[in-house]
C-alpha positions in Angstrom: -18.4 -19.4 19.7 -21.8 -18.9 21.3 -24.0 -15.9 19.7 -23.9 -14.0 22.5 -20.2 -14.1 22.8 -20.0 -13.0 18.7 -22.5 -10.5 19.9 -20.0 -9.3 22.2 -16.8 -9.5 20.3 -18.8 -7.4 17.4 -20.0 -5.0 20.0 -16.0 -4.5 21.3 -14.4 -4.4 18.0 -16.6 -1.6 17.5 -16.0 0.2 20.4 -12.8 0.1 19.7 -12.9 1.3 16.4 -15.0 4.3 17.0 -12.7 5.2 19.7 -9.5 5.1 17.9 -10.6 6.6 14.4 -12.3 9.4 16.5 -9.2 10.3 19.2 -8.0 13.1 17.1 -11.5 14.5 16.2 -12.3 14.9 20.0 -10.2 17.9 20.9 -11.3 21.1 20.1 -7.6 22.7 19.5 -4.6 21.0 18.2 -2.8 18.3 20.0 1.0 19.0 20.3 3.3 17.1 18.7 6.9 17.3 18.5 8.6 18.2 15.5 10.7 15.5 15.0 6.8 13.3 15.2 6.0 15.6 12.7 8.4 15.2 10.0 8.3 11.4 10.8 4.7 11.2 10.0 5.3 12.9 6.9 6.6 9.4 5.4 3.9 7.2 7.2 2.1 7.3 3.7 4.9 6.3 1.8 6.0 3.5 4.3 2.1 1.9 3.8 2.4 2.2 0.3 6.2 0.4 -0.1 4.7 -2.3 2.3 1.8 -3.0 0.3 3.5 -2.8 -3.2 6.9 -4.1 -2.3 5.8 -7.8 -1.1 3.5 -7.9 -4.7 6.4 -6.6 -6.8 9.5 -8.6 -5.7 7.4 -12.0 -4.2 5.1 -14.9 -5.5 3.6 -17.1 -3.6 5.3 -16.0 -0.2 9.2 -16.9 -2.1 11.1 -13.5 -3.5 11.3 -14.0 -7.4 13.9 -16.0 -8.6 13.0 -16.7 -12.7 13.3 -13.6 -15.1 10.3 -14.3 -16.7 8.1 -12.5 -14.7 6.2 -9.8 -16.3 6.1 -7.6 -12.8 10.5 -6.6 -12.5 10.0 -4.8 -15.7 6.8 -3.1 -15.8 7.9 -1.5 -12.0 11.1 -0.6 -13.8 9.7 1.0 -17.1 6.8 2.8 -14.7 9.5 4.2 -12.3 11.5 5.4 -15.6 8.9 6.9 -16.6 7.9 8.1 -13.5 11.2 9.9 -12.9 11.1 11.4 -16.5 8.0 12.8 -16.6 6.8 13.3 -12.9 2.9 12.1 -14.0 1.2 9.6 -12.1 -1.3 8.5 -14.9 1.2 8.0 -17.1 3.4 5.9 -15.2 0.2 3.4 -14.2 -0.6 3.6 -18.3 3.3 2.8 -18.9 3.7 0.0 -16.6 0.7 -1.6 -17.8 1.9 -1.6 -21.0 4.7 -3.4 -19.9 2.7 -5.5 -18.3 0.1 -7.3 -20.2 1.9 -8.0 -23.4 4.6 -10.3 -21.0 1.7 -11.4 -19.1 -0.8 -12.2 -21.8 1.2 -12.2 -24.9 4.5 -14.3 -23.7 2.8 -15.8 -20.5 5.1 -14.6 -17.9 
């Protein structure tokens, strides 16, 4: 690529970024939106979150995990127990890294 065409493709992505992050900022009331969009986007958070963890958790390397010895099965498992005991976020990120690094660092998983 020339430097005036990486000129222009910086100058584009730009645009378009502005433009989309600022669509719903432009209004000056609400935009409608159904209620069934509504209660839909209610789980977009979620959704992002199980894509980014669940790929991380269950994969390595692009394969799903096929050895028990890997240190990441029972961490999620002892954080989610936790997790569902308690109800505490903290605790659940202290629990399954406790889990964690001892198969990690002490066994080498």
């Amino acid at each position: 690529m020339s430097t005036w065409e990486t000129v222009l493709t910086i100058l584009g992505l730009t645009l378009i970024t502005v433009l989309t992050r600022s669509f719903f900022l432009l209004p000056k009331r609400e935009l409608p939106m159904p209620g069934w969009l509504k209660r839909g986007l209610r789980y977009a958070p979620l959704a992002a979150l199980g894509a980014v963890i669940a790929p991380e958790v269950l994969m390595s390397q692009g394969h799903l995990i096929t050895t028990l010895q890997d240190a990441r099965p029972p961490a999620v498992l002892a954080a989610c127990a936790y997790f569902f005991w308690r109800r505490g976020i903290l605790g659940t990120i202290l629990v399954g890294m406790a889990v964690f690094l001892p198969l990690r660092i002490g066994l080498g998983w």
